[in-house]
C-alpha positions, 0 to 999 in steps of 0.5 A: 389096801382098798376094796375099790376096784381102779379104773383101767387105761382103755376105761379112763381113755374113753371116759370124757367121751362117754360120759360128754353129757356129764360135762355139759353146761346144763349139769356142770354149771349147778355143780360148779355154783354150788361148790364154789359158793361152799369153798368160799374163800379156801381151798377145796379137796376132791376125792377121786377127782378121776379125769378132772370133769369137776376139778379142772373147772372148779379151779378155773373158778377160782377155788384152788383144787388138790386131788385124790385118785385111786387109778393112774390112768384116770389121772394121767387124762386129768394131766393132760388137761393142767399140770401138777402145780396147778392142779396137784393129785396124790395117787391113793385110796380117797379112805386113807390117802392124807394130802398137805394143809386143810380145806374149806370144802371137801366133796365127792361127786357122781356116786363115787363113795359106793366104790368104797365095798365096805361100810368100815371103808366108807366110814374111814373116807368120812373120817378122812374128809373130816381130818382134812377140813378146817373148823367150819369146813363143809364135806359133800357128797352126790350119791343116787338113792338105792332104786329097791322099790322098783324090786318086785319080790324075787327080782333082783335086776333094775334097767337104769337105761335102754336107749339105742346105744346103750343098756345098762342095768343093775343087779342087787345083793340085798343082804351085803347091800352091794350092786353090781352095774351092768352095761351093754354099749354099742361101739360103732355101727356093725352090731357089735356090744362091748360088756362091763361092769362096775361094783358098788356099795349102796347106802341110804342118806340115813347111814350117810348121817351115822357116818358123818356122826362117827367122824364128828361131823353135823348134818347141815343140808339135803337137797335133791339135786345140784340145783337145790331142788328139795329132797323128798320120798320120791328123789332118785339121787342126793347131794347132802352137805356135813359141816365140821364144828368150828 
């Protein structure tokens, strides 16, 4: 069981089309770089490959690619973009779920780890990783920085978007460290908003390294963004890179 909550069909059918300027060249082409460059010559893992936005391109790179995923719906998108054999996914928990063989290069993208509500299931998905790497192997995972500085005393909502089509906010427990994502969308043009909303665990980099550290794995790299930019004070999100000894 998993505390993670699996995307619905309406969710995983409208996806790609929401989330189109996460599948531009300007943020794919970066991720890609730098992916493929850690694969190297292996074979590369993605837990929660959902509709396949990294994984199909990753493998038209070059880099063989098997995949986890929690919702059949999601997968069932990715299924209409390349079949089983070229793209394999096993349907399960990215905590549990064990596939066939090791890999060069394990990664986890656009925040999804904070879908795992515990930090005991986090811990488990870095363990997870670790058990499927080879010696040398390199896990990665993309995951934004808690915003609490923008949290005046007594507040506990943080906008995240405010544009014509679109208010999305957060809501934070500061005790349990969970968050809850707010979104607010127009559909069409009569007025009308559709509400959802998505619950997540938050993490600093900092616990991220204490996790990887239970999984024996060694931090190797911390940069801000898919482009390399240094990691500071001031960075909104990380990509962190953890090596598995050889």
């Amino acid at each position: 069981m998993t505390s993670s909550e699996p995307w619905t069909r309406e969710t995983a059918d409208r996806y790609d089309a929401e989330d189109a300027e996460m599948f531009s060249a300007a943020v794919l082409g970066p991720t890609l770089d730098f992916l493929a460059e850690l694969a190297g010559d292996g074979r590369a893992l993605e837990f929660a490959i959902g509709t396949g936005r990294v994984g199909v391109p990753l493998r038209e790179r070059g880099v063989p690619v098997v995949g986890i995923e929690l919702s059949e719906h999601m997968a069932a998108v990715l299924r209409r973009k390349v079949d089983e054999e070229a793209l394999p996914v096993a349907l399960g928990d990215m905590a549990t779920t064990v596939v066939p063989g090791t890999f060069s290069l394990v990664y986890l993208v656009y925040n999804t780890i904070s879908n795992l509500l515990t930090q005991d299931e986090q811990v488990e998905c870095f363990r997870n990783a670790a058990r499927h790497l080879e010696p040398g192997g390199r896990f990665v995972v993309e995951l934004g920085v808690p915003p609490l500085r923008f949290l005046p005393p007594g507040q506990i909502a943080v906008p995240f978007d405010v544009s014509e089509r679109h208010l999305g906010f957060d809501t934070f427990d500061l005790v349990e460290q969970l968050l809850v994502s707010h979104h607010l969308t127009r559909d069409g043009d009569d007025g009308r908003y559709r509400r959802g909303s998505s619950r997540h665990r938050y993490a600093w980099p900092a616990e991220l390294d204490l996790m990887a550290r239970i999984a024996g794995l060694e931090p190797e790299r911390r940069v801000a963004d898919w482009n390399g930019a240094p990691f500071t004070q001031d960075s909104t999100k990380h990509v962190s890179v953890w090596r598995k000894p050889a």
